[in-house]
C-alpha positions in Angstrom: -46.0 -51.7 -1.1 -43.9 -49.5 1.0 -43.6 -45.7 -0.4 -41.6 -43.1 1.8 -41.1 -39.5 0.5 -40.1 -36.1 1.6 -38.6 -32.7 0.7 -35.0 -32.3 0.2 -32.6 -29.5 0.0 -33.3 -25.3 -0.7 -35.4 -26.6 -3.6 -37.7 -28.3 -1.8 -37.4 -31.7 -4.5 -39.3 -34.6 -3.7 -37.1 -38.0 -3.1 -39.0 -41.2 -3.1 -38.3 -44.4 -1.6 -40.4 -47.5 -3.0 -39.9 -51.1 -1.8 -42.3 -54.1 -2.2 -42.1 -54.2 1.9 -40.4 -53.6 4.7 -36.9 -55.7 5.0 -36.4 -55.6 1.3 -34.8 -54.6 -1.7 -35.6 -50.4 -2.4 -35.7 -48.1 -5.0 -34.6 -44.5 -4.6 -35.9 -41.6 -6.7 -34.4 -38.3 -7.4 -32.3 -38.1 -4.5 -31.3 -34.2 -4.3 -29.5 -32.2 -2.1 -29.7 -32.7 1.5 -31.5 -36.0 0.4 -28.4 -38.6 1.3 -29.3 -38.6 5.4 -32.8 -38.7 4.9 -33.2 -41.5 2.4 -30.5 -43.4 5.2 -33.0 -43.1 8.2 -35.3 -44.3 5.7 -33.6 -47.7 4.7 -32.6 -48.3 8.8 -36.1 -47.6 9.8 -37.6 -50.3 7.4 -34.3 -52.4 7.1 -34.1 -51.6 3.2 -31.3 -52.2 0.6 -30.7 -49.8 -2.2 -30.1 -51.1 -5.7 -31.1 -48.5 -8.1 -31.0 -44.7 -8.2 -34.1 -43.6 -10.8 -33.5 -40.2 -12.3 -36.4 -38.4 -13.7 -34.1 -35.8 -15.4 -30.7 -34.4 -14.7 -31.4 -31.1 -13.2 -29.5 -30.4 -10.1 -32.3 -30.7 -7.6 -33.0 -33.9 -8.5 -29.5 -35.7 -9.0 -27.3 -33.8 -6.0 -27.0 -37.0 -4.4 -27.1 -39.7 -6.8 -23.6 -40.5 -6.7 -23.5 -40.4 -2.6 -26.3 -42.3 -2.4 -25.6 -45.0 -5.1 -22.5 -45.4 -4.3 -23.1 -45.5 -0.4 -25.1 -48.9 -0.8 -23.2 -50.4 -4.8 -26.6 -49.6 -6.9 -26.9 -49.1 -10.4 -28.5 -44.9 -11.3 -30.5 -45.3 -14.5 -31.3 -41.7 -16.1 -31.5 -41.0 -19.8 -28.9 -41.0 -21.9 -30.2 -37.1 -23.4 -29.2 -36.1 -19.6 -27.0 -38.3 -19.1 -23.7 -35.2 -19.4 -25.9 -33.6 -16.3 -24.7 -35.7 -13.7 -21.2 -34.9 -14.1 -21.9 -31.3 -15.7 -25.0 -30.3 -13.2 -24.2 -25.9 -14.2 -25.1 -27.0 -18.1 -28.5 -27.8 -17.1 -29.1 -24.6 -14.5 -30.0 -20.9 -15.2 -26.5 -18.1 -15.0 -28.1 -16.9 -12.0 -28.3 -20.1 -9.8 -24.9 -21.3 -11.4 -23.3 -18.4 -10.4 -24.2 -18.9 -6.6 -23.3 -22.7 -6.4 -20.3 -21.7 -8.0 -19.3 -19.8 -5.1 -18.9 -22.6 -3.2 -16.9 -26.1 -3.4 -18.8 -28.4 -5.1 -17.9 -31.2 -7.4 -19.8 -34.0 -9.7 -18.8 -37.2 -10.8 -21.2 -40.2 -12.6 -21.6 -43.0 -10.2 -19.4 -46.4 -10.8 -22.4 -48.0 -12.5 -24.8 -46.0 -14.7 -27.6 -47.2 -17.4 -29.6 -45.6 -19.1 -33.1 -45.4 -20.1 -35.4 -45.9 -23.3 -39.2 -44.7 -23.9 -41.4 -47.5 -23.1 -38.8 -49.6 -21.7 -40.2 -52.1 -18.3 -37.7 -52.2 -15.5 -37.9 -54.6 -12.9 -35.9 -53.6 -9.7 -36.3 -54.4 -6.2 -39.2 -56.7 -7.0 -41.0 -53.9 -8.5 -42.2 -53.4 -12.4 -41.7 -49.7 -13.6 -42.8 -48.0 -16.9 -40.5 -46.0 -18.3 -42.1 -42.8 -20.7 -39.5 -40.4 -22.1 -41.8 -37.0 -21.8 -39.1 -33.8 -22.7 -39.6 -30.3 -22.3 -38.8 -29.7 -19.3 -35.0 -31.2 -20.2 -34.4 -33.2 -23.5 -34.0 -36.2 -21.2 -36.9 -35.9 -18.9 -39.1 -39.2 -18.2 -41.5 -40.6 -15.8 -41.8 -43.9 -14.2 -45.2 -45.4 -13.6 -45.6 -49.0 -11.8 -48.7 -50.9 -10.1 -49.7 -50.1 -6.7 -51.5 -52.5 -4.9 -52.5 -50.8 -1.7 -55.6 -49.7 -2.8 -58.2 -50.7 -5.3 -59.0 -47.5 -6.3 -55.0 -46.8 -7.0 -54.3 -48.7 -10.4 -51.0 -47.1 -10.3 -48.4 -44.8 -9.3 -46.5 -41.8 -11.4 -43.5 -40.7 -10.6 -43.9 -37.5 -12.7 -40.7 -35.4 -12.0 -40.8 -31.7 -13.1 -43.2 -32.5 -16.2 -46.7 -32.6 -13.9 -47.3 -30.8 -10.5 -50.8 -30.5 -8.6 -51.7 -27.4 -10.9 -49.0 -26.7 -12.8 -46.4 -28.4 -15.2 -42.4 -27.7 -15.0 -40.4 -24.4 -16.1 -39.5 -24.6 -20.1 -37.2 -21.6 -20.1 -33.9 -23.6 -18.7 -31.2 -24.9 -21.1 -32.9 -27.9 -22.9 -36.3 -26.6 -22.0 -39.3 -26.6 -25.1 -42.9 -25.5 -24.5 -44.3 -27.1 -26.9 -42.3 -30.5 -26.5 -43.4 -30.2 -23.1 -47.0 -29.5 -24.4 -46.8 -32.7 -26.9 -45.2 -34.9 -24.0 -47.8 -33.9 -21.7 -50.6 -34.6 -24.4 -49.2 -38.3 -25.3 -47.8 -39.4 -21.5 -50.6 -37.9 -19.6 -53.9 -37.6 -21.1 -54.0 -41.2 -21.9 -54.0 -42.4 -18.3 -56.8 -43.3 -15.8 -58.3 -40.3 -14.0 -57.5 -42.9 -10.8 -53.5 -42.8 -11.4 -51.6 -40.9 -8.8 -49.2 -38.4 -9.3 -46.5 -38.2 -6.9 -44.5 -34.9 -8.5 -40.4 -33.6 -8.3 -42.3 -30.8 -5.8 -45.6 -30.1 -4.2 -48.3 -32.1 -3.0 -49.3 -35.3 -4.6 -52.3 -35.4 -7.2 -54.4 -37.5 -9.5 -54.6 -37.5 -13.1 -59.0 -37.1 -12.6 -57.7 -34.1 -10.6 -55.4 -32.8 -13.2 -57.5 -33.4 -16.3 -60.0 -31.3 -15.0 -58.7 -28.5 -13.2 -54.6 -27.7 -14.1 -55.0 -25.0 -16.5 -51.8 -26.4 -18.7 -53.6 -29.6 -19.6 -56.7 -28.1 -21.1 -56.9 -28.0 -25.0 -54.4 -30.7 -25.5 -55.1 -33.3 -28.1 -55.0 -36.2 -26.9 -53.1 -38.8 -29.3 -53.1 -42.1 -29.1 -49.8 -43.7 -26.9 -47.0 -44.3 -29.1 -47.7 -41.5 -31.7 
């Protein structure tokens, strides 16, 4: 399995690229700004073709460059239909304060030709690759993560694609439009706890983690219940 990431744009948002290997079929995730060149060097270096754009959640940081990218190489974006308005309507989604200075500038959003969107517990298969789809809000009403099997390492039963909902030490911001601690509490509790300490977390910003890491020492996971899946 092939798994490129980096930083993109004043936000610092994580975009991931995720292709069964080299010379195939690829997945991009939460292209943001500044991410369109970078995830471009990315497929020419390892000869990769786009065909899906996975959202974790509309925020602006994460879906600048959805459209440019997806459109750039005819791939589908999947993103939930609860933040489904943000990809055209970005500001609805952003605090006064930061949609105040993007205003200042030209910018303008359209949905890509081909959007679908996504369902908790629903199993995509793109680019030869099986993903998990968990609806998790709080951080946005449509926030989700995607979890699929690695197999580059025994002691990596999968990857997480987490978005804003889980960082190395810390869970995302509640306090923007859409945002709900406790939701984000209750997601947390049912898409997190549940997993294998061995899962790795690869977040919307930061460093990437481990579940095993997370249980035991991010401050927002302790005295969570920890529900069965599904409840």
């Amino acid at each position: 399995m092939l798994v490129a990431g980096f930083p993109a744009g004043p936000w610092g948002t994580n975009c991931w690229v995720l292709a069964s290997a080299a010379g195939s079929e690829c997945v991009v995730i939460d292209p943001g700004k500044d991410a369109a060149p970078a995830v471009a060097e990315v497929v020419r270096e390892h000869r990769l073709k786009p065909v899906a754009v996975l959202v974790t959640h509309g925020h602006i940081d994460h879906m600048w460059s959805v459209a440019p990218v997806a459109g750039s190489h005819d791939a589908a974006a999947w993103i939930h239909p609860a933040d489904r308005h943000l990809l055209s309507d970005p500001m609805a989604g952003i605090s006064p304060d930061t949609a105040a200075m993007l205003l200042g500038g030209e910018h303008s959003f359209a949905e890509p030709d081909d959007v679908r969107e996504l369902a908790d517990g629903q199993q995509l298969e793109l680019a030869g690759v099986g993903f998990q789809v968990d609806h998790a809000p709080g951080h946005t009403q449509g926030s989700v993560t995607f979890r699929t099997p690695y197999d580059g390492a025994e002691d990596v039963p999968e990857l997480m694609f987490s978005g804003d909902l889980l960082f190395a030490g810390s869970i995302g911001r509640t306090d923007l439009p859409g945002g709900d601690h406790e939701q984000m509490l209750r997601s947390l509790a049912r898409t997190v706890l549940p997993l294998d300490d061995r899962v790795v977390v690869l977040p919307g910003h930061g460093e990437q983690t481990n579940i095993g890491r997370e249980r035991v020492a991010n401050p927002y996971l302790q005295d969570l219940p920890s529900p069965a899946r599904g409840l």
